[in-house]
C-alpha positions as CSV (number, residue, x, y, z in Angstrom):
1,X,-26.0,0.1,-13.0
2,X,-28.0,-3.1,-13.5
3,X,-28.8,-5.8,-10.6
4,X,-31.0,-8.9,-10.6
5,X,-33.2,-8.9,-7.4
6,X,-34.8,-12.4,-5.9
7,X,-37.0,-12.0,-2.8
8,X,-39.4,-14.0,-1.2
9,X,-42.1,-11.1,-1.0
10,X,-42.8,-8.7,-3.5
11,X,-40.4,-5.9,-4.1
12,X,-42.0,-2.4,-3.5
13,X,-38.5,-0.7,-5.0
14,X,-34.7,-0.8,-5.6
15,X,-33.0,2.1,-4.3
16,X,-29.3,3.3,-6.1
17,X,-26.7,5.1,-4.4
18,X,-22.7,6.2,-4.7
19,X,-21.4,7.3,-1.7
20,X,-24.5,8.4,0.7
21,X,-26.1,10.1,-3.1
22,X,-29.2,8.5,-3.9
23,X,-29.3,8.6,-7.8
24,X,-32.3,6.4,-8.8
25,X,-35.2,4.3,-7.3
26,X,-37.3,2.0,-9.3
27,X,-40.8,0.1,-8.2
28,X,-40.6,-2.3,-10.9
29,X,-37.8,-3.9,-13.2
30,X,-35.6,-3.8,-14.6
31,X,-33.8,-3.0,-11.8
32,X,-31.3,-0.5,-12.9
33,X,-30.4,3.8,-12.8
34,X,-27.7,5.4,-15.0
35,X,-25.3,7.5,-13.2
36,X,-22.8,9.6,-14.5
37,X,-19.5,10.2,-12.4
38,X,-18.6,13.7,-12.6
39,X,-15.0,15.3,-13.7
40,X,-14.4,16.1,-10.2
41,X,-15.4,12.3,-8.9
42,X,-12.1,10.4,-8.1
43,X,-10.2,7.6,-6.3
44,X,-12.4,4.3,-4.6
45,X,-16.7,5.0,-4.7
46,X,-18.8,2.9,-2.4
47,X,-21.9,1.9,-4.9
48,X,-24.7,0.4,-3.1
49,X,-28.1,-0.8,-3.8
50,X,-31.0,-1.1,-1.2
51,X,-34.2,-3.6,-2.1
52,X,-37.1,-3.5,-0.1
53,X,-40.0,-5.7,-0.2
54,X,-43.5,-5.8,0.3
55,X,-43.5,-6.5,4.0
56,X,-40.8,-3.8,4.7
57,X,-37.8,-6.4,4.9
58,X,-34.8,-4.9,2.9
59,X,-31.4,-5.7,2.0
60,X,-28.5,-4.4,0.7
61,X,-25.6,-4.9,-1.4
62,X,-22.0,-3.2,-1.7
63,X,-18.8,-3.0,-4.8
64,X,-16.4,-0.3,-4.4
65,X,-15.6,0.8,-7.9
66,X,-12.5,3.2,-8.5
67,X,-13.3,6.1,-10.5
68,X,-10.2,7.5,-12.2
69,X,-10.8,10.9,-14.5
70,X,-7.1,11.6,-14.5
71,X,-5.7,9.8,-17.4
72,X,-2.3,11.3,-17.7
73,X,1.2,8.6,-16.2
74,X,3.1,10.0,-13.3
75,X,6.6,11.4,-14.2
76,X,9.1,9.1,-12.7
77,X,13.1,8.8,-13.0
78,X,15.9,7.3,-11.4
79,X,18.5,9.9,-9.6
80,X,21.1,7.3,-8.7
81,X,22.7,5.1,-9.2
82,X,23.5,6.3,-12.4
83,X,23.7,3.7,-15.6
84,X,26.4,1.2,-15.5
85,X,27.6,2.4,-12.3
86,X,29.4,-0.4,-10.0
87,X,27.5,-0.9,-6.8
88,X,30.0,-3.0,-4.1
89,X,28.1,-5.3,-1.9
90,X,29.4,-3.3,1.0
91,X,27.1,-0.7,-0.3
92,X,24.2,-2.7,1.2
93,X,21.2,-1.6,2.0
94,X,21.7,0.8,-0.8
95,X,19.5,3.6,-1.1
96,X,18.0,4.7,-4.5
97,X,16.6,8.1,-5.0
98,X,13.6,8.5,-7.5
99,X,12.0,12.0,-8.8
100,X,8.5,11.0,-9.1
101,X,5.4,13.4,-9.2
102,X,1.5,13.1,-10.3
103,X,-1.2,16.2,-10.0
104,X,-3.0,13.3,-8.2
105,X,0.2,12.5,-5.8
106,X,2.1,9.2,-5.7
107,X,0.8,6.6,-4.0
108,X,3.8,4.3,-4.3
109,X,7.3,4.0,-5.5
110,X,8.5,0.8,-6.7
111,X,12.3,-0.3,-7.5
112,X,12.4,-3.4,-9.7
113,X,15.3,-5.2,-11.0
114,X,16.5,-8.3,-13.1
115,X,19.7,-10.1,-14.4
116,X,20.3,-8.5,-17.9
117,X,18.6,-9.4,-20.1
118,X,16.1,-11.5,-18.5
119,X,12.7,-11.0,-18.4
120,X,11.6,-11.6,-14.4
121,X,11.3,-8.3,-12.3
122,X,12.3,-8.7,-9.0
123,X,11.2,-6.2,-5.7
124,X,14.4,-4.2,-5.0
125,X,12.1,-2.2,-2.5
126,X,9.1,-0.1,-2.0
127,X,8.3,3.9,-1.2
128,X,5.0,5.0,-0.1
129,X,5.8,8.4,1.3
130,X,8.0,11.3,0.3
131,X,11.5,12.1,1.9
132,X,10.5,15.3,3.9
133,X,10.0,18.4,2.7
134,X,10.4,16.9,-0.3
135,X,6.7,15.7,-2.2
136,X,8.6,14.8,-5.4
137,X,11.7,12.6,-3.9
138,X,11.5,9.3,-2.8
139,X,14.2,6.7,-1.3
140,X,13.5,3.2,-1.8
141,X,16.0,0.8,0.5
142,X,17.6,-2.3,-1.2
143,X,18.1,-4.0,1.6
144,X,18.7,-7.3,-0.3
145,X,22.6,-7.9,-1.9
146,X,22.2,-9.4,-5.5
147,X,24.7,-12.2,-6.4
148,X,27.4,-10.5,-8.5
149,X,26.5,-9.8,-12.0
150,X,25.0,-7.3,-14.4
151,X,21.3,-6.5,-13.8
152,X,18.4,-4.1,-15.4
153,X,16.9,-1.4,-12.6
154,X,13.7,0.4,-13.5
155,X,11.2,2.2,-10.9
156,X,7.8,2.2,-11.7
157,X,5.6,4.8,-10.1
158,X,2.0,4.3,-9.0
159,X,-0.5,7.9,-8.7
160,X,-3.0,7.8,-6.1
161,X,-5.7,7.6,-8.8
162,X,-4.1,3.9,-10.3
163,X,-2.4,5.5,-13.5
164,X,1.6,3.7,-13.6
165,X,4.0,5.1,-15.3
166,X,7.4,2.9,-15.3
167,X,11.3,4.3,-16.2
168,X,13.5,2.5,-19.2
169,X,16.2,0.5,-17.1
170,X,19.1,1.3,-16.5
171,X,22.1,-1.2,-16.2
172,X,24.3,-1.7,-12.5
173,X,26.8,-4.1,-11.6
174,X,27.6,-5.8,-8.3
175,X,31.2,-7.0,-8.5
């Protein structure tokens, strides 16, 4: 981590921390420390740095930087509706059940949808917490009726260290 400093005394030192871990001090530029995130280090990491001058005034600055070790995409499908199945209007709000599950934990559930064919996603709904009892299911309300048509319904899944991992669609109609 590198940072410019400008002060009207003197600085005596530039402290470096992540978290409440002081991981380098320096009493003279360049005004920078090399840390290295460990395997175990994950999710959001508040990195600060503290300068303080000749005269004992100091201040500080903050970036929250998200650490993410886990590489590997959330599992994520679609349990119903099943492709090309006929969805009537009166079956509004529908509910659609998604399988998704992460070593790290889901942080969000997704249902996205467009007219066949076209290229514009739109928000169907969103799931943030498992059904009970259940850490892998999810139900995402479509509360929103679709003009009738033919239209493309993916669900993309978010883990709660940023990886995505997002289903092929599938095709409904609304009659």
């Amino acid at each position: 981590m590198a940072v410019d400093v400008e002060a009207p005394d003197r600085v005596t030192k530039v402290e470096f921390f992540a978290g409440d871990e002081r991981f380098g001090e320096r009493a003279d530029g360049p005004w920078e420390a090399l840390y290295r995130f460990g395997s175990t280090v994950h999710g959001d990491v508040v990195l600060r740095v503290r300068a303080v001058t000749e005269s004992g005034k100091f201040n500080e600055v903050r970036k929250t930087v998200r650490v993410n070790p886990d590489t590997s995409l959330p599992s994520v499908e679609i349990r119903a509706p099943r492709n090309k199945e006929t969805i009537p209007p009166s079956a509004f709000p529908y509910t659609i059940h998604v399988k998704a599950s992460d070593p790290s934990g889901i942080a969000s559930v997704d249902a996205l949808y467009a007219i066949s064919g076209e290229t514009k996603m739109l928000r169907a709904g969103k799931a943030t917490s498992p059904i009970p009892k259940r850490p892998d299911r999810f139900d995402v309300s479509w509360d929103q009726v679709p003009a009738p048509g033919s239209y493309d319904l993916r669900v993309r899944a978010t883990d709660r260290t940023g990886n995505v991992a997002q289903t092929n669609p599938i095709t409904i109609v609304i009659p």
